[in-house]
PDB file of N, CA, C and O in Angstrom:
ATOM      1  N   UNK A   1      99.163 139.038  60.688  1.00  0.00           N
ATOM      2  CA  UNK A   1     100.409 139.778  60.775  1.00  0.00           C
ATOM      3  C   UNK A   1     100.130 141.089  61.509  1.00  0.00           C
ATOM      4  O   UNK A   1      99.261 141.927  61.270  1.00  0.00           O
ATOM      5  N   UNK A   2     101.009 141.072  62.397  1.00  0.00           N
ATOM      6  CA  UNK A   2     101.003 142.876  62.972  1.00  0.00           C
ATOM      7  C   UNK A   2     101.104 144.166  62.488  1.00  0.00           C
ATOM      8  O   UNK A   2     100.979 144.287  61.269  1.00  0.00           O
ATOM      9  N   UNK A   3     101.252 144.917  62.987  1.00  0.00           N
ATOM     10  CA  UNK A   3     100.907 146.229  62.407  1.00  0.00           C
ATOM     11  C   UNK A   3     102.714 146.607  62.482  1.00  0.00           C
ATOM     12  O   UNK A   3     103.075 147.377  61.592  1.00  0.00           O
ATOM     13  N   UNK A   4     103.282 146.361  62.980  1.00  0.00           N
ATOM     14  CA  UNK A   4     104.593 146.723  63.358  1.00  0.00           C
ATOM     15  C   UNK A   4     105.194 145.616  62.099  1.00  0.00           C
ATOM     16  O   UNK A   4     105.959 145.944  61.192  1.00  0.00           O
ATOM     17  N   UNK A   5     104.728 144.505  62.287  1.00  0.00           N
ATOM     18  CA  UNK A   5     105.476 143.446  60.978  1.00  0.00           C
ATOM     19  C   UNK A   5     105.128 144.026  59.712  1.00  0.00           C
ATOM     20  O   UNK A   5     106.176 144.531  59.308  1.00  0.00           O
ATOM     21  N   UNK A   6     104.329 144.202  58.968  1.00  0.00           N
ATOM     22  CA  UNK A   6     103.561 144.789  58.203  1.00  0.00           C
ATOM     23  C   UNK A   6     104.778 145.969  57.830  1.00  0.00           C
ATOM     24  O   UNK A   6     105.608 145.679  56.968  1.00  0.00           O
ATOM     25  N   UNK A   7     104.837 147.285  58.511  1.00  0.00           N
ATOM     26  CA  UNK A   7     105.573 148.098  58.482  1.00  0.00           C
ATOM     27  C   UNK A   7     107.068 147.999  58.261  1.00  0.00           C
ATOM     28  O   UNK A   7     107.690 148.667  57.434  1.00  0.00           O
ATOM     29  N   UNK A   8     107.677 146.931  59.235  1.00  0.00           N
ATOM     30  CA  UNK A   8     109.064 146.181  59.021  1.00  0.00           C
ATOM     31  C   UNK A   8     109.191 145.748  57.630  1.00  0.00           C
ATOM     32  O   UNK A   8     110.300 145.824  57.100  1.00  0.00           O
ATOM     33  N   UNK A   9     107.819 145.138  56.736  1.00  0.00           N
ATOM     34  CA  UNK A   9     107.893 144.870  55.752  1.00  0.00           C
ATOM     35  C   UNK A   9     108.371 145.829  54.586  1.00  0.00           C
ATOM     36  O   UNK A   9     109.260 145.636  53.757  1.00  0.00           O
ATOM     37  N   UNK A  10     107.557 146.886  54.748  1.00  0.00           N
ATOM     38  CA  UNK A  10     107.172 148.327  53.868  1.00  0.00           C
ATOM     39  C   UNK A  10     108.581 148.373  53.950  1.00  0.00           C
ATOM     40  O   UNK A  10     109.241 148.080  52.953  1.00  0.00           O
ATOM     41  N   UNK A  11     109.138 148.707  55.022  1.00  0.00           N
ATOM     42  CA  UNK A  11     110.315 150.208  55.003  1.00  0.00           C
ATOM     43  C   UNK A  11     111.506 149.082  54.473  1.00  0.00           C
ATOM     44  O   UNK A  11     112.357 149.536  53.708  1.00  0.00           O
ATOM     45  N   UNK A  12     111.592 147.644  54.850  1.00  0.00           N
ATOM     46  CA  UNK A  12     112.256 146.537  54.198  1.00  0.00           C
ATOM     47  C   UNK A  12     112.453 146.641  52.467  1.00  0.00           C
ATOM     48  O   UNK A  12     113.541 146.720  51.898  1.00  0.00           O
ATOM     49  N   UNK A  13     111.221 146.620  51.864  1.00  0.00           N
ATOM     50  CA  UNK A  13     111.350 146.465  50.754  1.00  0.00           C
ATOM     51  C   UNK A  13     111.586 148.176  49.743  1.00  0.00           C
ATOM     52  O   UNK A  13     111.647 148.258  48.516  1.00  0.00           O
ATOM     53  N   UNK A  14     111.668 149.227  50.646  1.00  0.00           N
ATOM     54  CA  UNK A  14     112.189 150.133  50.485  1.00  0.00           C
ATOM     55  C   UNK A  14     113.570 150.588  50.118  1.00  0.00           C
ATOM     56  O   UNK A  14     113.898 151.576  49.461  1.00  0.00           O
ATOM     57  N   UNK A  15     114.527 149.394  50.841  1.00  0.00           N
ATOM     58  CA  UNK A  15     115.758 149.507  50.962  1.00  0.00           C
ATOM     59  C   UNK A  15     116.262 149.104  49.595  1.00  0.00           C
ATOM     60  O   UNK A  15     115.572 148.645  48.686  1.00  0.00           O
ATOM     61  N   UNK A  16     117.654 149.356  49.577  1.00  0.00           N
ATOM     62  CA  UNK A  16     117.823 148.952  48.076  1.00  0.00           C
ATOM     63  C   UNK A  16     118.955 147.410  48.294  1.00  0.00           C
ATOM     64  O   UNK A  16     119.686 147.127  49.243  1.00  0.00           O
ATOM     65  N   UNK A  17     118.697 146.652  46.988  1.00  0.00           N
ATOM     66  CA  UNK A  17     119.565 145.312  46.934  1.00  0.00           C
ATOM     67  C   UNK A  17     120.597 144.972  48.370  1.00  0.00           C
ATOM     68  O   UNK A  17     120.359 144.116  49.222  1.00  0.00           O
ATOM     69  N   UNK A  18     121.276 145.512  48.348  1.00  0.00           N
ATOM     70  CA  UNK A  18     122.563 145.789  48.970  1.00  0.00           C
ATOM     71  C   UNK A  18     121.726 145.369  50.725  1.00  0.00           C
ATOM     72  O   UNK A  18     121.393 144.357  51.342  1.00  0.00           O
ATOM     73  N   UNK A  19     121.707 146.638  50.892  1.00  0.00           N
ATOM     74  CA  UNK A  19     120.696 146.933  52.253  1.00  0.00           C
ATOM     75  C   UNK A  19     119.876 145.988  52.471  1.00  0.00           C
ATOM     76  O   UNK A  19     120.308 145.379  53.450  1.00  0.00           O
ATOM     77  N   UNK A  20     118.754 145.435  52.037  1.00  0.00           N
ATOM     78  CA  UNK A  20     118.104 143.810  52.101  1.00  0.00           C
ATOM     79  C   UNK A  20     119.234 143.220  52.584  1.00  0.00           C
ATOM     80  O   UNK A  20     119.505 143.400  53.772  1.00  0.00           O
ATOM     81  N   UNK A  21     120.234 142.284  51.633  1.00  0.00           N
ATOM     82  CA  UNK A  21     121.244 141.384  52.140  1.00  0.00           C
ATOM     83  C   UNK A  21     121.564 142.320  53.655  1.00  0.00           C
ATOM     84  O   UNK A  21     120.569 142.239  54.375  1.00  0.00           O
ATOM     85  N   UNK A  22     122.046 142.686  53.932  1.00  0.00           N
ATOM     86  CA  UNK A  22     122.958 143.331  55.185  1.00  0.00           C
ATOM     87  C   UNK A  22     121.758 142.940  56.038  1.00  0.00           C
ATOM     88  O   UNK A  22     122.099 141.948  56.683  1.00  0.00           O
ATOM     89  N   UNK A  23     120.567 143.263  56.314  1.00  0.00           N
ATOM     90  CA  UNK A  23     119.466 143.459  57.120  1.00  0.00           C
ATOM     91  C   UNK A  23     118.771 142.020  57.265  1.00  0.00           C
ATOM     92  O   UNK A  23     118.330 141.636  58.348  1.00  0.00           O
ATOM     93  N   UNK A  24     118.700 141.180  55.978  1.00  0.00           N
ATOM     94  CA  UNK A  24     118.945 140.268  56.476  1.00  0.00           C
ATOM     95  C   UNK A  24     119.415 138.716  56.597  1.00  0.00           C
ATOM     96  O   UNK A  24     118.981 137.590  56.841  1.00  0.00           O
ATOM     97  N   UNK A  25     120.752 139.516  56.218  1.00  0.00           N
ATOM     98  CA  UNK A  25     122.518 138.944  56.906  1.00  0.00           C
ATOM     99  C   UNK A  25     121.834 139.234  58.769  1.00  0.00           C
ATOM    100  O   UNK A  25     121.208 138.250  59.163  1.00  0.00           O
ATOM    101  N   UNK A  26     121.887 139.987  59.438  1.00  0.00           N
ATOM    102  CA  UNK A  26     121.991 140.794  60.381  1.00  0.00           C
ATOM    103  C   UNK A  26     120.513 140.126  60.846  1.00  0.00           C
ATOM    104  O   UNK A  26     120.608 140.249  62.067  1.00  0.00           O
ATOM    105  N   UNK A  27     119.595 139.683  60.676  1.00  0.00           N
ATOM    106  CA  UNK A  27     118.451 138.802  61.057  1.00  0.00           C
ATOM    107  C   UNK A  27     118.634 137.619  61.585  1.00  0.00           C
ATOM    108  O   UNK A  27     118.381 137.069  62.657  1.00  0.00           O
ATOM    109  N   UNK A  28     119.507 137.149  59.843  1.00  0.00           N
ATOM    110  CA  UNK A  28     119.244 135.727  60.211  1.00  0.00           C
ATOM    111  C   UNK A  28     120.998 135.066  61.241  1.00  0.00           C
ATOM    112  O   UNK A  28     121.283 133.873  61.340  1.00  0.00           O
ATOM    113  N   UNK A  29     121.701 136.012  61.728  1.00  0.00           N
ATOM    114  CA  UNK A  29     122.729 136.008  62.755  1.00  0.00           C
ATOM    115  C   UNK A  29     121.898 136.318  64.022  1.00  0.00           C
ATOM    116  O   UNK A  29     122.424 135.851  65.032  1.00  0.00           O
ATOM    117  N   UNK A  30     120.949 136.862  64.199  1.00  0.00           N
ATOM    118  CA  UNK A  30     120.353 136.947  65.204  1.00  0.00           C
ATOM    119  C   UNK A  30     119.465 136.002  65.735  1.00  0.00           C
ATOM    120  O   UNK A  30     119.394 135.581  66.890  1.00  0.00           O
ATOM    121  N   UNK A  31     118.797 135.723  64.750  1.00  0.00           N
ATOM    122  CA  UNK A  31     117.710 134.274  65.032  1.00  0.00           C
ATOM    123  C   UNK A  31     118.394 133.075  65.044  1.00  0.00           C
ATOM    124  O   UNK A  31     117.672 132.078  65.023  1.00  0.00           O
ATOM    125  N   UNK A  32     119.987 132.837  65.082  1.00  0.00           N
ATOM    126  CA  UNK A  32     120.692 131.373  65.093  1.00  0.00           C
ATOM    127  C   UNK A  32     120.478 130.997  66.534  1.00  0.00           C
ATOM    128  O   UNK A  32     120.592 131.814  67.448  1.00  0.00           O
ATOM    129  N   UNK A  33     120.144 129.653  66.713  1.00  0.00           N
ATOM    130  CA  UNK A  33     120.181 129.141  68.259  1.00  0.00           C
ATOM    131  C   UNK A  33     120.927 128.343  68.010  1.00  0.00           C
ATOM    132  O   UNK A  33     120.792 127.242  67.477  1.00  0.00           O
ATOM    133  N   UNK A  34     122.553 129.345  68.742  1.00  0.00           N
ATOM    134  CA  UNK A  34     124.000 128.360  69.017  1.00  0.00           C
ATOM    135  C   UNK A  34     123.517 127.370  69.978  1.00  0.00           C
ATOM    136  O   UNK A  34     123.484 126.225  69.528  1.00  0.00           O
ATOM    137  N   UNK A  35     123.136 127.520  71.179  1.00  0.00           N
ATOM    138  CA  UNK A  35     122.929 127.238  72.574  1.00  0.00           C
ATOM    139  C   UNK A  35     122.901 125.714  72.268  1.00  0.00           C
ATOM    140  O   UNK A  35     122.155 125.191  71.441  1.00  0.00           O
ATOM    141  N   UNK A  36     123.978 124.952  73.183  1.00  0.00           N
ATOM    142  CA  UNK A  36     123.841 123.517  72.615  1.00  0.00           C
ATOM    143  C   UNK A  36     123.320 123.011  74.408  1.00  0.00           C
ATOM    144  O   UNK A  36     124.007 122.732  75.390  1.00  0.00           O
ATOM    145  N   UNK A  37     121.814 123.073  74.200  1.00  0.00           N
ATOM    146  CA  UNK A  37     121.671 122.628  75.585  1.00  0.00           C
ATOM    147  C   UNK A  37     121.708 121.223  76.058  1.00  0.00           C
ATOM    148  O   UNK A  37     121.565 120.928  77.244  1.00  0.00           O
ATOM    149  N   UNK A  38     121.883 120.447  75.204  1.00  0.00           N
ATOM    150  CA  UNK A  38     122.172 119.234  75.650  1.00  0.00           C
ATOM    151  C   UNK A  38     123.605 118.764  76.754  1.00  0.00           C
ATOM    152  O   UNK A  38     123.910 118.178  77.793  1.00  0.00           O
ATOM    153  N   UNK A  39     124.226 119.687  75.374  1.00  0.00           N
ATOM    154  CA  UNK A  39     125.963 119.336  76.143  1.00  0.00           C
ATOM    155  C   UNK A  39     126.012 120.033  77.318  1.00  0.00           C
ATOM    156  O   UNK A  39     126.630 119.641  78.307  1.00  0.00           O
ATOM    157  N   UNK A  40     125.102 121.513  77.224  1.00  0.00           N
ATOM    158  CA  UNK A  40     125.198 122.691  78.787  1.00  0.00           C
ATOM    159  C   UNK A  40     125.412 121.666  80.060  1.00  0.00           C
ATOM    160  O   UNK A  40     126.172 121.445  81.003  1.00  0.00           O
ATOM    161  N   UNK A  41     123.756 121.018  79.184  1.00  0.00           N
ATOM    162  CA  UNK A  41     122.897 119.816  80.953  1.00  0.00           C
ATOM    163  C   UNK A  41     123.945 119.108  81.323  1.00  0.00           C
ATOM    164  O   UNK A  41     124.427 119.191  82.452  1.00  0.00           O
ATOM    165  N   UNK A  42     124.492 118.175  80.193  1.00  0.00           N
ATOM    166  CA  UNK A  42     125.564 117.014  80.331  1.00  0.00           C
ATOM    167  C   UNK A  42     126.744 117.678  81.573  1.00  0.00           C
ATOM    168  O   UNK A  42     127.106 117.050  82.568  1.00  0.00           O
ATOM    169  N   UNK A  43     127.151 118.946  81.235  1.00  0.00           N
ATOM    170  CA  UNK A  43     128.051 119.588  81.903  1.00  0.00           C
ATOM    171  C   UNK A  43     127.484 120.080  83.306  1.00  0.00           C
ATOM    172  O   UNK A  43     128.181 120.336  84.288  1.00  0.00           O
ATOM    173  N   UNK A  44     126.248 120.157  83.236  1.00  0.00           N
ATOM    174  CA  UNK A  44     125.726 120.891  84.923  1.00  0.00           C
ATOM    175  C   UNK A  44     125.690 119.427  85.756  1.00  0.00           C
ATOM    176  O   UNK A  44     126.296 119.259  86.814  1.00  0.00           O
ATOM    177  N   UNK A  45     124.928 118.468  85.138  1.00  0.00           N
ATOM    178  CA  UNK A  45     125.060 117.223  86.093  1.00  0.00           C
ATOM    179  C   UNK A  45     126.824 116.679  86.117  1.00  0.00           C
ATOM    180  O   UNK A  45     127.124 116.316  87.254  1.00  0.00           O
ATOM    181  N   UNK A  46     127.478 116.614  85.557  1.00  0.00           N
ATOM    182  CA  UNK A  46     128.876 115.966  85.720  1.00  0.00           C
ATOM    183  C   UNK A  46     129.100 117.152  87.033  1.00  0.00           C
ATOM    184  O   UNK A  46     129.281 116.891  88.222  1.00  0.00           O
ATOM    185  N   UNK A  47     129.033 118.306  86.480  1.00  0.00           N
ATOM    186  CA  UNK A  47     129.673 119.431  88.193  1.00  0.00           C
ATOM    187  C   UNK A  47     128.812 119.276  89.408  1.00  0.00           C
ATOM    188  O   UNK A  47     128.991 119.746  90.532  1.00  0.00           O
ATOM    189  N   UNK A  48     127.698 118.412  88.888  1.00  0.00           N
ATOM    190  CA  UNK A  48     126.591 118.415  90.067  1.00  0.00           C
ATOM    191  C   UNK A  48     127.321 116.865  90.661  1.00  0.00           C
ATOM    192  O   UNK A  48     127.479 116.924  91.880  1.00  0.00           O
ATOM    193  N   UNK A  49     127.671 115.851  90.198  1.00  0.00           N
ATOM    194  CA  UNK A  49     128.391 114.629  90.332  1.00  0.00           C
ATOM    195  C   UNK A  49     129.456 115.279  91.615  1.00  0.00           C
ATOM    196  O   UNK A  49     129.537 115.151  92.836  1.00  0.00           O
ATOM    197  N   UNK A  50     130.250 116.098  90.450  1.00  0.00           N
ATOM    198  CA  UNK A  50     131.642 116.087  91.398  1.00  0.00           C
ATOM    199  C   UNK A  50     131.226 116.763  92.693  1.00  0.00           C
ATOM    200  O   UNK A  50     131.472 116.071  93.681  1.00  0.00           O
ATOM    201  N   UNK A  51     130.653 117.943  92.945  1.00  0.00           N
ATOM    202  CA  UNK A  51     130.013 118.670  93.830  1.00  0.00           C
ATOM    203  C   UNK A  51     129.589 117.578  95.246  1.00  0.00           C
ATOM    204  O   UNK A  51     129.877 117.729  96.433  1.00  0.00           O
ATOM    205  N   UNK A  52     128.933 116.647  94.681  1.00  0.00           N
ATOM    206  CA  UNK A  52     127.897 115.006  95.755  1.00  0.00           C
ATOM    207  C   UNK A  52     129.142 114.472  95.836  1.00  0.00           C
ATOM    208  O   UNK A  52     129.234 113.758  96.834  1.00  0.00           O
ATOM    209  N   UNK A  53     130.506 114.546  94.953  1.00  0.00           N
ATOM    210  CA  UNK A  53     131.325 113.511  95.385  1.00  0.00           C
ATOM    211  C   UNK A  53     131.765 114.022  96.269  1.00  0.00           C
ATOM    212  O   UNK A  53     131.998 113.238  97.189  1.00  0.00           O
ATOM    213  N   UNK A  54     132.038 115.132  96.477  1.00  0.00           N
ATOM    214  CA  UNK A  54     133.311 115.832  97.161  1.00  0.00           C
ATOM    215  C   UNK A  54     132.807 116.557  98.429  1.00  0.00           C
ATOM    216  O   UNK A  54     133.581 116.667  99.380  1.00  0.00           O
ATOM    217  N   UNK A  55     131.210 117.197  98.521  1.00  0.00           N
ATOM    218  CA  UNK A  55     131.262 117.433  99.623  1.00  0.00           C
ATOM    219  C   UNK A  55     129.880 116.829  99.836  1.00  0.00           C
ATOM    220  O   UNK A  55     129.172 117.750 100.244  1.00  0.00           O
ATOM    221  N   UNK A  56     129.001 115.440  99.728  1.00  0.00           N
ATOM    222  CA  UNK A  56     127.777 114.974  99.829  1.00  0.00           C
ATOM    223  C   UNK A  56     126.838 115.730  99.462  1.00  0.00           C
ATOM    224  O   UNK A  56     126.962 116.945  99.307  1.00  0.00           O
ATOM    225  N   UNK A  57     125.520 114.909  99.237  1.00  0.00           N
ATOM    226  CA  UNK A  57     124.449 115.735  98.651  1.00  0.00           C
ATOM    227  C   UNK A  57     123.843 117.041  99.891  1.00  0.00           C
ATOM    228  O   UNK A  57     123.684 118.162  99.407  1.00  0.00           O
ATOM    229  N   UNK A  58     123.632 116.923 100.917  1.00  0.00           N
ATOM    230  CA  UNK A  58     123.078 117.850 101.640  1.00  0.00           C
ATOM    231  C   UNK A  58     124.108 119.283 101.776  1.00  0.00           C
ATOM    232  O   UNK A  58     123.850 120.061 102.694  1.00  0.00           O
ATOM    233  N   UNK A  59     125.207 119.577 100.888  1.00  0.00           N
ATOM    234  CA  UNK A  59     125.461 120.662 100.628  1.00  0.00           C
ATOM    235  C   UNK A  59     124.642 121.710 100.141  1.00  0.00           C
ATOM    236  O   UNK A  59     123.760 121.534  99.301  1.00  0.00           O
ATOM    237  N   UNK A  60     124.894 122.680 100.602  1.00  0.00           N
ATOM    238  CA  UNK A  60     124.627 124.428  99.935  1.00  0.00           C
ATOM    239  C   UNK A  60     125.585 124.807  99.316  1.00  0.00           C
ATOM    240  O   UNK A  60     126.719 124.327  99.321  1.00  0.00           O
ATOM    241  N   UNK A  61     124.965 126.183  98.427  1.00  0.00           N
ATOM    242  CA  UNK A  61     126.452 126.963  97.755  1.00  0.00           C
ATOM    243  C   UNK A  61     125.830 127.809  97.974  1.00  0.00           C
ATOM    244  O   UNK A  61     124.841 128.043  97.279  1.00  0.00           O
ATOM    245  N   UNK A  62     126.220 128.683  99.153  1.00  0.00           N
ATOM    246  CA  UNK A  62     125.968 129.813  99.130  1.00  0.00           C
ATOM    247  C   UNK A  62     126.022 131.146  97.503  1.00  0.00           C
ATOM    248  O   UNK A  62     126.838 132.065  97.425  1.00  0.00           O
ATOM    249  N   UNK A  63     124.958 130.843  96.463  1.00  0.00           N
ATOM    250  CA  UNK A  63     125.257 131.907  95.403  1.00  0.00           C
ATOM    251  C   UNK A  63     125.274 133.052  95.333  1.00  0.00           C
ATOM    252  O   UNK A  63     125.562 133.659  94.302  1.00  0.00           O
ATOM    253  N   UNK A  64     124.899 133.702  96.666  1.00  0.00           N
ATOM    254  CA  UNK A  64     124.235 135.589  96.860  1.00  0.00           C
ATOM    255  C   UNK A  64     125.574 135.929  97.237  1.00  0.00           C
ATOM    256  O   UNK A  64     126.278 136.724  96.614  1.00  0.00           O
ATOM    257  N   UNK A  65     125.929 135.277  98.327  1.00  0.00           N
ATOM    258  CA  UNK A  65     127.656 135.548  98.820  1.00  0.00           C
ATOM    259  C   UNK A  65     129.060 135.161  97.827  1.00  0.00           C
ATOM    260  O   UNK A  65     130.246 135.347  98.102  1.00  0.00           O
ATOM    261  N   UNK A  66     128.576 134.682  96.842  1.00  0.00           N
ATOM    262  CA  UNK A  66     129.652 134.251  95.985  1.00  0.00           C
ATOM    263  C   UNK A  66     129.595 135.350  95.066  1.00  0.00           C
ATOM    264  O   UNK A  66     130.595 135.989  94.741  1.00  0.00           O
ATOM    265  N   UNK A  67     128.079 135.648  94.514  1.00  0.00           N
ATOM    266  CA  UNK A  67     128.073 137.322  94.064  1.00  0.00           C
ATOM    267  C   UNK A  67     128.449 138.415  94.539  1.00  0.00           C
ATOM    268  O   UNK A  67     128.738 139.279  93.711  1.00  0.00           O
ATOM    269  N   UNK A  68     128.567 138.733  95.892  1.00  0.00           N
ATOM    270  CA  UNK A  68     128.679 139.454  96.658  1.00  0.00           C
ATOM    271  C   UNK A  68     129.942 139.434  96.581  1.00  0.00           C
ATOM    272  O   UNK A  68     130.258 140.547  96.161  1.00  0.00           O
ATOM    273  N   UNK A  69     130.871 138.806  96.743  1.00  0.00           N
ATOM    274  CA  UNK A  69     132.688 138.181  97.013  1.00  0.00           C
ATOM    275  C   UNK A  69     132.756 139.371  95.519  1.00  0.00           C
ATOM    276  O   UNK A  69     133.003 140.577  95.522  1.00  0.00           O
ATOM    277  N   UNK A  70     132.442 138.480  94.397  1.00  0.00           N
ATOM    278  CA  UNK A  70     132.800 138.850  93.068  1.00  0.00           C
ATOM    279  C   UNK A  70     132.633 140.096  93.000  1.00  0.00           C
ATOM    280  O   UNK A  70     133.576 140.719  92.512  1.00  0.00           O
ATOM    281  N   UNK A  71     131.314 140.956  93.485  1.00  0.00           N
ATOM    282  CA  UNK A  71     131.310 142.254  93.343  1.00  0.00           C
ATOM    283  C   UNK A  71     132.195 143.199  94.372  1.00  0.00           C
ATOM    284  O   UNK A  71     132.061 144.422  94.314  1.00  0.00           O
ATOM    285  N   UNK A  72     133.067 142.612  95.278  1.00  0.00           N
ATOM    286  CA  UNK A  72     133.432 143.499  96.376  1.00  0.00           C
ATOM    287  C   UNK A  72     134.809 143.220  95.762  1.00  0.00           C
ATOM    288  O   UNK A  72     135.757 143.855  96.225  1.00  0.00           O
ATOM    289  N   UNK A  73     135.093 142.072  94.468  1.00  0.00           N
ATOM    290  CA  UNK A  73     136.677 142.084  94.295  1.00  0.00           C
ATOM    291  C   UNK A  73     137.039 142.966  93.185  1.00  0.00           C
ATOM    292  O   UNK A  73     138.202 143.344  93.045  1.00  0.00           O
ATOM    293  N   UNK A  74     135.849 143.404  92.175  1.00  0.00           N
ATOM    294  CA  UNK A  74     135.532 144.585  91.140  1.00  0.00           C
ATOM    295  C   UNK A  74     135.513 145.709  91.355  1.00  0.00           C
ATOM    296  O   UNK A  74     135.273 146.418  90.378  1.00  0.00           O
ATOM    297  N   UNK A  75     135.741 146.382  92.660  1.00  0.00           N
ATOM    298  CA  UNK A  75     135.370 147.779  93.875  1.00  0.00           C
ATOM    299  C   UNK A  75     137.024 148.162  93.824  1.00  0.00           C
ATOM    300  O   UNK A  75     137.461 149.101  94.490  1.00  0.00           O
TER     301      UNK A  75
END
């Protein structure tokens, strides 16, 4: 264990009843992995599908200029 964990520990068990729960309430909301990457992928190849349908695979997307668009329509 680290020297920093260790310490997280100390000043942790310092806190009173209350403060524990909140801290970690407030942990374990942080350490949840929503991220459903399965369904993400499922969704990047179906737009990658329509993308090959619609304008063939040897397309580009220009992404620097599509950033660029977006930041000059925020100005």
């Amino acid at each position: 264990m680290s020297i920093l964990e260790q310490e997280i520990i100390q000043k942790f068990q310092l806190l009173d009843k209350e403060a524990q729960q909140r801290v970690l309430s407030q942990l374990n909301d942080s350490t949840q992995d929503d991220f459903d990457f399965q369904g993400w992928l499922a969704r990047v190849n179906e737009l990658q599908a329509e993308v090959y349908a619609t304008q063939g695979k040897d397309t580009s997307i220009d992404v620097v200029g599509i950033l660029r668009d977006i930041r000059e329509d925020e100005d």
